[in-house]
Structures are given as C-alpha cells and as structure tokens.
C-alpha positions as CSV (number, residue, x, y, z in Angstrom):
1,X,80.8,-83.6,29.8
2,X,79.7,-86.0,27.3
3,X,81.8,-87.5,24.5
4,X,81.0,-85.6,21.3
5,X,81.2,-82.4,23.5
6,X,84.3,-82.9,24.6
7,X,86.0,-84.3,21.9
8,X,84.1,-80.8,19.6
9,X,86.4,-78.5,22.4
10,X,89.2,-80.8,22.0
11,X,88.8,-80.1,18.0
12,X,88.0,-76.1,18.3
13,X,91.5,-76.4,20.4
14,X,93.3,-77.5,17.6
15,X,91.5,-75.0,14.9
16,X,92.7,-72.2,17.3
17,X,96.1,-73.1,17.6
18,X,95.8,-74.0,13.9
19,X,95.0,-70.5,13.2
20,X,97.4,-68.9,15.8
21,X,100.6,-71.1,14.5
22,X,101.5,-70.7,11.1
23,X,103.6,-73.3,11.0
24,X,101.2,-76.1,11.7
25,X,99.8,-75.0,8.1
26,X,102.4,-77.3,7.0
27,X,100.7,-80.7,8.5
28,X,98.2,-81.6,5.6
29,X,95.6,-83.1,7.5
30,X,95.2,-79.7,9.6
31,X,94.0,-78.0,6.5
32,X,90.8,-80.1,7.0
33,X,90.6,-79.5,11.1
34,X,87.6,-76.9,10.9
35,X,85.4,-79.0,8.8
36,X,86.0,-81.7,11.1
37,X,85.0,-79.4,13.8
38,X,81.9,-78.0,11.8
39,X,81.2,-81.9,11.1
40,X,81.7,-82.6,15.0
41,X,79.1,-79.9,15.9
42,X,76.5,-81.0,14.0
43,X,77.0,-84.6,14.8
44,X,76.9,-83.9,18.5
45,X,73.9,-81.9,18.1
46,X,72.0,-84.8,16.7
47,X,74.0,-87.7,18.4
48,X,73.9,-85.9,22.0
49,X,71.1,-83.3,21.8
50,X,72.2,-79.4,22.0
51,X,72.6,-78.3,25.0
52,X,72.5,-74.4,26.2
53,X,76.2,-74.8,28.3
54,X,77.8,-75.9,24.6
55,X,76.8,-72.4,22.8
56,X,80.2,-71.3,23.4
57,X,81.5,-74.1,21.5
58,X,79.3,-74.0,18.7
59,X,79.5,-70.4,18.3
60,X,83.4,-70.5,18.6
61,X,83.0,-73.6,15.7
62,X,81.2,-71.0,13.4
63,X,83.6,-68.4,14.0
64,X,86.7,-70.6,13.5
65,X,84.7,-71.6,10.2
66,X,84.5,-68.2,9.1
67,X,88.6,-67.3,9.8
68,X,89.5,-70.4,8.6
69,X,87.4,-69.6,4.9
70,X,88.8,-66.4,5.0
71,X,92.2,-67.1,5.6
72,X,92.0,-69.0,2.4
73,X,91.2,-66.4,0.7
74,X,93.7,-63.6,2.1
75,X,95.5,-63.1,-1.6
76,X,93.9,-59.2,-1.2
77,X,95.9,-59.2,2.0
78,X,99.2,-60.0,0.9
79,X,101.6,-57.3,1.5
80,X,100.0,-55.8,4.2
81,X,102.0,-55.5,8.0
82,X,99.5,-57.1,10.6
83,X,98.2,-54.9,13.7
84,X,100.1,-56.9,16.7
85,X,97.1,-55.3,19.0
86,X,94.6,-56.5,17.0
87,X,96.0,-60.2,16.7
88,X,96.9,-60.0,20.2
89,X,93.1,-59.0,21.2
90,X,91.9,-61.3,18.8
91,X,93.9,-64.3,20.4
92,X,93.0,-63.4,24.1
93,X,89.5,-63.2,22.9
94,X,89.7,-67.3,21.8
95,X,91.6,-68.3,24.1
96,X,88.7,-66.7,27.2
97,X,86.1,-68.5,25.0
98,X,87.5,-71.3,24.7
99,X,88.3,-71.9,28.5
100,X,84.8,-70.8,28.7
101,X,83.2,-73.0,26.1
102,X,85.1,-75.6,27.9
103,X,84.4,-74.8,31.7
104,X,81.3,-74.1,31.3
105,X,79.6,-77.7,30.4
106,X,81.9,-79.0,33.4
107,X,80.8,-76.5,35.6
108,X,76.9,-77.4,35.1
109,X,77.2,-81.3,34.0
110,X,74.3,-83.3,32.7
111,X,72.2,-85.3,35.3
112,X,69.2,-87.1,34.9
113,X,66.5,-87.1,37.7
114,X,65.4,-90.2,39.2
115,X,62.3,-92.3,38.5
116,X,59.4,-91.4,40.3
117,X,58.6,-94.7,43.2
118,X,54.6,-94.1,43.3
119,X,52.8,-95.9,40.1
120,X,50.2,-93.9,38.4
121,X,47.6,-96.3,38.3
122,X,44.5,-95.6,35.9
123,X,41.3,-97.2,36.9
C-alpha cells in the first residue's frame, strides 16, 4: 500500500468514527476531517495515480462527503427519534467497506515488472 492510500483509509477511519461518535463533534479540528479526506483523494489520485483496488476508498470518501454535508444541515431533522435498525445497518455497512477498502489494496499490492535484459537494437 502506498502512502497517500493509506494515510486516505486512515482519514475515511476517522470521518466514520467522526460520524458514528457524537461526541468527537466537540474536537474543532474534526469538523474539517472530510474535506481533508476529499483533499487526500484527489491528491493521491494525482500524486500516486488511481488505482482500481482504491475504489472502495474513494467511493466511501464521496459518501462520507455527502453524510457529513448533510449532517450539517439536519435542522429539518430535529425532533425526530432515530431508527436504531437503520443506524445500526448503516454502520455495519461502513464499517464492511471500510475493512474492504482497506484489505483490498493489501491483498493485491502494487509491483512493477522487471526490465526486459535483450536490447532492442535498430539498425
């Protein structure tokens, strides 16, 4: 696993258990943790290259983007009890992805082929 990709799970890890534990809202900096993560993304992306094994992560980044945006803007929910099923499902759901966003680059790792011993030569 390269850097940026495993320091972008490290990040989503944090986002989830942002999202999951209420009282980490507390810890200013956290407020900023799925922009980091979006920010993360994109730089690996360019730094790195994409790679198909981190689709996981960056789909899990998107998604934690979109909770995270509209958990900002839950004054419509106020008031209203939460489904424990539903919040249950929806934190088994992230946690599987994440273990899979996470296993899955280890699982099937970057390598790089070796160079070829024979010369071309053009005559």
């Amino acid at each position: 696993m390269r850097p940026l990709e495993l320091l972008l799970v490290l990040v989503n890890l944090l986002t989830f258990a942002v999202l999951v534990v209420p009282r980490l809202h507390a810890v200013r900096w956290l407020g900023y943790v799925a922009y980091i993560a979006v920010l993360i993304a994109i730089a690996q992306m360019i730094v790195e290259g994409p790679r198909w094994q981190m689709v996981p992560a960056y789909v899990l980044t998107a998604l934690f983007l979109l909770v995270w945006l509209l958990q900002k803007n839950r004054t419509t929910l106020v008031g209203r009890p939460v489904n424990r099923l539903a919040a249950g499902f929806a934190i088994g759901l992230g946690t599987l992805t994440l273990v899979i966003s996470a296993a899955l680059p280890i699982v099937s790792p970057v390598f790089s082929l070796p160079a070829s011993k024979r010369a071309i030569r053009v005559p």
